[in-house]
MARBA-3410 file (N, C-alpha, C, O; in Angstrom, 1 decimal):
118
-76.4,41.5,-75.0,-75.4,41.4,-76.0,-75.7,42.4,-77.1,-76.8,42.2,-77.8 ~ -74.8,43.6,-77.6,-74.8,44.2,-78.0,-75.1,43.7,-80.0,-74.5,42.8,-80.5 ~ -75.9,44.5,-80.5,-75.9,43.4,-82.0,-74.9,44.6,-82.8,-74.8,45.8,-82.6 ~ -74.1,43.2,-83.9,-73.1,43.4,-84.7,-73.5,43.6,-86.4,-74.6,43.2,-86.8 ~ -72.7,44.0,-87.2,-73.4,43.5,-88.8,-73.3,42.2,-88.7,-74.2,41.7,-89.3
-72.5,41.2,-88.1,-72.0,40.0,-88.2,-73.4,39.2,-87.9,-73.8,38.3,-88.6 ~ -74.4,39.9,-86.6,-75.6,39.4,-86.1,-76.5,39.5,-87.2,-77.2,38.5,-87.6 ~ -76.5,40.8,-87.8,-77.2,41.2,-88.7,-76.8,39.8,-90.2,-77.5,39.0,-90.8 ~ -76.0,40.0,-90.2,-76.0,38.9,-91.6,-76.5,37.6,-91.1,-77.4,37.2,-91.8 ~ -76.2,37.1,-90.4,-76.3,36.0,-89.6,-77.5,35.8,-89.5,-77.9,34.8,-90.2
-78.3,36.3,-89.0,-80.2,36.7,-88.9,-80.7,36.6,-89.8,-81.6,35.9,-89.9 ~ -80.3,37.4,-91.1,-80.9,38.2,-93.0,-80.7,36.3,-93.2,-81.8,35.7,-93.3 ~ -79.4,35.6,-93.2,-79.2,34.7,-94.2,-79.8,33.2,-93.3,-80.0,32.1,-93.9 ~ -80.0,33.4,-91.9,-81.2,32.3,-91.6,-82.7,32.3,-92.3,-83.6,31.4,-92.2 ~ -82.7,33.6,-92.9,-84.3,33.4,-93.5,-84.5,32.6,-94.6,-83.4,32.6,-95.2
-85.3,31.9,-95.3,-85.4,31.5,-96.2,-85.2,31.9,-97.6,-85.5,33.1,-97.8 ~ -84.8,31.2,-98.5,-84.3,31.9,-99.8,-83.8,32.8,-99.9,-84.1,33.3,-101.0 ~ -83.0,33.3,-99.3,-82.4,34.9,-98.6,-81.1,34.5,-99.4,-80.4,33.4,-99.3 ~ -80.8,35.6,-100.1,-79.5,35.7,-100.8,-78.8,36.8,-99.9,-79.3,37.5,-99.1 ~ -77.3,36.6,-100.3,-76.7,38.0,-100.1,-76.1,38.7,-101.0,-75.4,38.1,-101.9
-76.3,40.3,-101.0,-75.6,40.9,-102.5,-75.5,42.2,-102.3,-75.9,42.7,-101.2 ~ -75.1,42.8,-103.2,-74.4,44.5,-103.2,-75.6,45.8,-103.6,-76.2,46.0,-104.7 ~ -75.6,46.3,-102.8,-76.9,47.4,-102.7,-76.2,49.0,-102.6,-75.5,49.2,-101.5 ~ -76.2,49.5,-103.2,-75.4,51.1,-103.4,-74.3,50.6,-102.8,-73.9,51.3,-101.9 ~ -73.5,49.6,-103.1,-71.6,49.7,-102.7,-72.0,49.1,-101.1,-71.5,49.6,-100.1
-72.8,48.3,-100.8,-73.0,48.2,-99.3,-73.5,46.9,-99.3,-74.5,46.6,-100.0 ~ -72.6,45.6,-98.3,-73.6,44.4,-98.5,-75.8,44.6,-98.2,-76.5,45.4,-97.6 ~ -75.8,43.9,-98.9,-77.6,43.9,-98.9,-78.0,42.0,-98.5,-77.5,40.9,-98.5 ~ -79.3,42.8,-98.1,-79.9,41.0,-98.5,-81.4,40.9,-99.0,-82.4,41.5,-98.5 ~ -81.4,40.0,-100.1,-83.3,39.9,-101.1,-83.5,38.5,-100.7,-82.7,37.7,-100.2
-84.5,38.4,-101.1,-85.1,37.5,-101.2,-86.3,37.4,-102.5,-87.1,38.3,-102.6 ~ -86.5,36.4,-103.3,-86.6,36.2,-104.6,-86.5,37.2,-105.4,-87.3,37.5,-106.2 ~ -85.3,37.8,-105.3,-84.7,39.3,-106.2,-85.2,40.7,-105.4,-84.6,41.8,-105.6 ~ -85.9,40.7,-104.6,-86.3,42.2,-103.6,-85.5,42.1,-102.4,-85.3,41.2,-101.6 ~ -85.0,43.3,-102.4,-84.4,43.6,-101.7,-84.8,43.8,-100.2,-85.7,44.6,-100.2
-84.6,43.5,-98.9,-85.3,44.2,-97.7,-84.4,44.3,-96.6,-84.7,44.1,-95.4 ~ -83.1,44.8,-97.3,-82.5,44.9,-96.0,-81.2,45.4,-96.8,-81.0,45.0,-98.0 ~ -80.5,46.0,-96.2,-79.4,46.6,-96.1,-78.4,47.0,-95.7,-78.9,47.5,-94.6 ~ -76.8,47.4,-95.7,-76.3,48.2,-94.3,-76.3,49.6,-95.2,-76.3,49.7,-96.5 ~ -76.2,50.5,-94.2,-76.1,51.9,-94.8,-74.6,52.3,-95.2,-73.6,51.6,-94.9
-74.6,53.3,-95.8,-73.2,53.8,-96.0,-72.6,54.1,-95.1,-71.4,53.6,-94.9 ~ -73.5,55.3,-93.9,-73.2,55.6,-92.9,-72.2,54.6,-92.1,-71.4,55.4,-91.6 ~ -71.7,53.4,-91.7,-71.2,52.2,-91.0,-72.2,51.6,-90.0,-72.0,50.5,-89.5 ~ -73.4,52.4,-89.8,-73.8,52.6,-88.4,-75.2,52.1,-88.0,-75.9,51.9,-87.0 ~ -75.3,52.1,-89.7,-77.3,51.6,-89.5,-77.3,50.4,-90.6,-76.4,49.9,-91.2
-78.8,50.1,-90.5,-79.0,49.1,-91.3,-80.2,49.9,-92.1,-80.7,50.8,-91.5 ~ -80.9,49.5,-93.6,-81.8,49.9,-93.9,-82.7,48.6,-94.3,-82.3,47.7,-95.0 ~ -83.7,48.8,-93.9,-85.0,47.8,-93.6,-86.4,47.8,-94.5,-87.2,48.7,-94.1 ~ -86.6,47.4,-95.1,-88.0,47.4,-95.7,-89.5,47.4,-94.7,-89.8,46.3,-94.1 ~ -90.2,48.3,-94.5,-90.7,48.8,-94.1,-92.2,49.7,-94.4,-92.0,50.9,-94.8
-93.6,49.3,-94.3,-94.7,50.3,-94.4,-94.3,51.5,-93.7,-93.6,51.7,-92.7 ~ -95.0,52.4,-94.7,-94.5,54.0,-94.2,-95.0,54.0,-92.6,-94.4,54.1,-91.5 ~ -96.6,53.7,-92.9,-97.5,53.9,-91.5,-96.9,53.5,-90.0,-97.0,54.1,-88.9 ~ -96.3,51.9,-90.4,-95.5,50.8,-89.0,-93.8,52.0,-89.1,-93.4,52.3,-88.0 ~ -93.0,52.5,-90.2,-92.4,53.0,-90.0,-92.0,54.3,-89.2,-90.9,54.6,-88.8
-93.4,55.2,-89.0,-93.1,56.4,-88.7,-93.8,55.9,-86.6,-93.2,56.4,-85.7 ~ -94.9,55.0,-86.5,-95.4,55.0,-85.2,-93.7,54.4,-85.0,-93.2,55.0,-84.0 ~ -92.8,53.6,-85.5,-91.4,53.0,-84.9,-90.7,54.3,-84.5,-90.4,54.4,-83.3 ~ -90.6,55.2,-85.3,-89.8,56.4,-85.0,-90.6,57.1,-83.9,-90.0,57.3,-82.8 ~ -91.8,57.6,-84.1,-92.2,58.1,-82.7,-91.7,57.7,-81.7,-90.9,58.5,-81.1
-91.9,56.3,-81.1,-92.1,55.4,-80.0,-90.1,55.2,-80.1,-89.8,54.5,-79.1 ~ -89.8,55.3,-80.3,-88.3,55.2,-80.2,-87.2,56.3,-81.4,-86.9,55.7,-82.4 ~ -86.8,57.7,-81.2,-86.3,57.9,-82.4,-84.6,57.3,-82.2,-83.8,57.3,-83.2 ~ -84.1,57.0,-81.1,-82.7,57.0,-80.8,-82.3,55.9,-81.4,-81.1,55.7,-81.7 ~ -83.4,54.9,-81.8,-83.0,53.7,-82.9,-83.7,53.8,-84.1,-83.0,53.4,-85.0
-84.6,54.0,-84.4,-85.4,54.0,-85.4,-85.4,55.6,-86.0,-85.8,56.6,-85.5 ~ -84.7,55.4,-87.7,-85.1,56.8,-88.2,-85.2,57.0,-89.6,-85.1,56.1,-90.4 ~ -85.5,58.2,-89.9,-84.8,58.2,-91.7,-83.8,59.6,-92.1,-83.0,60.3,-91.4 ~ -84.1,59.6,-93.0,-83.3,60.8,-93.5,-84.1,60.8,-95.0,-84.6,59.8,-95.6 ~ -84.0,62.4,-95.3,-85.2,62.6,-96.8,-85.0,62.0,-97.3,-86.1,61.6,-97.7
-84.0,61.2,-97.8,-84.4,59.8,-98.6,-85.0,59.4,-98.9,-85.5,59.3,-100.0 ~ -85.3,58.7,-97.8,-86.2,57.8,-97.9,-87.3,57.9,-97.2,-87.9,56.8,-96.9 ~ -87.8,59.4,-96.8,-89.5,59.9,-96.6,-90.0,59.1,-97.4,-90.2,58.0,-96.9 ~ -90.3,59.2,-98.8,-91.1,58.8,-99.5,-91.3,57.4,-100.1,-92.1,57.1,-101.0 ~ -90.4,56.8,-99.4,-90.4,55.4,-99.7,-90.6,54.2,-98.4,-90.5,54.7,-97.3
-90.9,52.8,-98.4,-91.5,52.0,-97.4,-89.8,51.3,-97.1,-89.4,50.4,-97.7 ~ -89.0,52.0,-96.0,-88.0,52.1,-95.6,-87.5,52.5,-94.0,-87.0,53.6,-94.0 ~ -87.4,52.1,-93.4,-86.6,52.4,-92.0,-85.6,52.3,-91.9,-85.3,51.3,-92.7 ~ -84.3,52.9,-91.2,-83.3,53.5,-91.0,-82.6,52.9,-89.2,-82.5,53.7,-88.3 ~ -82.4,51.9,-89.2,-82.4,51.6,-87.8,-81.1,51.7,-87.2,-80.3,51.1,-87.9
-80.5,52.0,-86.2,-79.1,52.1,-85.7,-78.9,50.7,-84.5,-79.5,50.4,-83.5 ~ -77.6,50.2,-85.4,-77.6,49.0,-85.1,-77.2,48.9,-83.7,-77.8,48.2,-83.0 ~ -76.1,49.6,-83.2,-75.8,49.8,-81.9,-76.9,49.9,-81.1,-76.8,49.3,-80.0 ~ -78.2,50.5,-81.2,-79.2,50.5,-80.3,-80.6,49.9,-80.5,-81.6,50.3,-80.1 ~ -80.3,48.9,-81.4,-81.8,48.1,-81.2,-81.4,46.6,-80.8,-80.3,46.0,-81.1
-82.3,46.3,-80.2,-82.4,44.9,-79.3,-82.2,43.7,-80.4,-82.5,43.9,-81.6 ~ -81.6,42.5,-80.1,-81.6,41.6,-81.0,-82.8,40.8,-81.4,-83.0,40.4,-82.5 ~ -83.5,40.7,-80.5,-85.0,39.9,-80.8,-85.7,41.2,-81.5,-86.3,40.9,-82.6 ~ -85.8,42.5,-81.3,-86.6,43.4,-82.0,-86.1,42.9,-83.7,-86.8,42.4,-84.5 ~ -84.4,43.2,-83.7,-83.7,43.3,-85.1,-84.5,41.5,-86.2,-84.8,41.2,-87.3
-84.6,40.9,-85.0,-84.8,39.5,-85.5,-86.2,39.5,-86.2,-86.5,38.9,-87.2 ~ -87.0,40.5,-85.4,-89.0,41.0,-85.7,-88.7,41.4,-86.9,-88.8,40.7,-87.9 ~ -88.2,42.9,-86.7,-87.9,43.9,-88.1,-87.5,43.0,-89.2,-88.4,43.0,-90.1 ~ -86.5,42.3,-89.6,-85.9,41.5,-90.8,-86.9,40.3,-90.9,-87.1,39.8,-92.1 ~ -87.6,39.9,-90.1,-88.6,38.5,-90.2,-89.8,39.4,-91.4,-90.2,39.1,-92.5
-90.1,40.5,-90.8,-91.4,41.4,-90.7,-90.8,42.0,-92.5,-91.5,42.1,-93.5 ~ -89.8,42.3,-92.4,-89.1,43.2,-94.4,-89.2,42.0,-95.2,-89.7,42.1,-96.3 ~ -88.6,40.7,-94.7,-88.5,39.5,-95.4,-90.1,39.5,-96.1,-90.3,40.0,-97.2 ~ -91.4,38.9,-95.0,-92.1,38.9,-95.3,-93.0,40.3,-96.8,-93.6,40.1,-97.9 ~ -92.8,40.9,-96.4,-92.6,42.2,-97.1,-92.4,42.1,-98.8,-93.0,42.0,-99.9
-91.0,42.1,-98.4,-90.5,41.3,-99.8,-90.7,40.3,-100.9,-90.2,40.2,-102.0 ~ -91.7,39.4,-99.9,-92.2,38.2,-101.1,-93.4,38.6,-101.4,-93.9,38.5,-102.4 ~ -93.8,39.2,-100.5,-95.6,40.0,-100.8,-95.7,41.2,-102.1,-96.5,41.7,-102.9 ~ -94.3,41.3,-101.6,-94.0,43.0,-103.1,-93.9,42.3,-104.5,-94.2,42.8,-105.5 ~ -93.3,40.9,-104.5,-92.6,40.0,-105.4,-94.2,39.2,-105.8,-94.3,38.9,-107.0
-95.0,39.0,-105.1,-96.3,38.4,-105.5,-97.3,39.3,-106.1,-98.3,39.0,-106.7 ~ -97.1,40.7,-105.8,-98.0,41.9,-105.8,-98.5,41.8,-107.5,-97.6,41.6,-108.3 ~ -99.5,41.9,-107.9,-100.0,42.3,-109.2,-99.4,43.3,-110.0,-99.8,44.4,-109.5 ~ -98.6,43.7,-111.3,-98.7,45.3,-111.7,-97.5,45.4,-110.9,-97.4,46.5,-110.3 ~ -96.5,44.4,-110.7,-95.2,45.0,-110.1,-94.3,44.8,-111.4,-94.1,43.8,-112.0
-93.7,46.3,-111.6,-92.8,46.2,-112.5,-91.6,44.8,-113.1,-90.7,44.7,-112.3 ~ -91.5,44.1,-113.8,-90.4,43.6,-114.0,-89.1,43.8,-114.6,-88.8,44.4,-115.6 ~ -88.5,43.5,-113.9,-86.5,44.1,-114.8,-86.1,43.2,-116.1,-85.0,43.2,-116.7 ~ -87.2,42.4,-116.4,-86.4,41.5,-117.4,-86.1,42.4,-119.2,-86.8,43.3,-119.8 ~ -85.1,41.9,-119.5,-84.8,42.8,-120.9,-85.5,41.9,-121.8,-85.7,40.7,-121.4
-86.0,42.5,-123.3,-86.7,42.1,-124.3,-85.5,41.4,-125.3,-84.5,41.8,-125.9 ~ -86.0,40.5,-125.3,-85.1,39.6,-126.4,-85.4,39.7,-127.7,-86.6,39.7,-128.0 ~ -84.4,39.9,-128.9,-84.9,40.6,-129.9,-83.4,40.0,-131.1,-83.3,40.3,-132.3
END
């Protein structure tokens, strides 16, 4: 069975505390305010929170689903085409950004967005 955005949301908002929301003009989904998932502009991919290191052996070992564009070289990001990745893989990848995301959100020295009251 081929996976849909529909699968895709469906998967993002079984995870725990998983919100859904608007990421560059494109549904997204966070979890306790971080972001780790996305659809692309493109129609065609999804964008994934991702270590660079697990990101680039992904693209080796598969580039026909897994990729980036300069964008997001420099950032902990994968690029995955939804039409060609497996649903149990899609299910790993979003389990695997989710986790990601609360660990970025626990991290020490992580910037906060809150404004100063004054």
């Amino acid at each position: 069975m081929p996976v849909t955005f529909p699968t895709v949301r469906q998967i993002a908002l079984s995870l725990d505390n998983v919100e859904e929301c608007s990421s560059y003009g494109t549904p997204g989904f966070k979890v306790r305010g971080v972001l780790f998932a996305r659809f692309h502009q493109d129609g065609k991919s999804l964008v994934v929170r991702m270590e660079i290191d697990k990101r680039d052996d992904m693209i080796a070992t598969d580039p026909d689903t897994y990729f980036i564009t300069d964008h997001y070289l420099n950032y902990p990001w994968i690029l995955v085409r939804v039409s060609r990745v497996h649903p149990v893989a899609l299910r790993d990848l979003l389990s695997a950004a989710h986790r990601s995301a609360i660990a970025a959100k626990r991290a020490p020295g992580r910037p906060t967005h809150s404004k100063a009251r004054g």
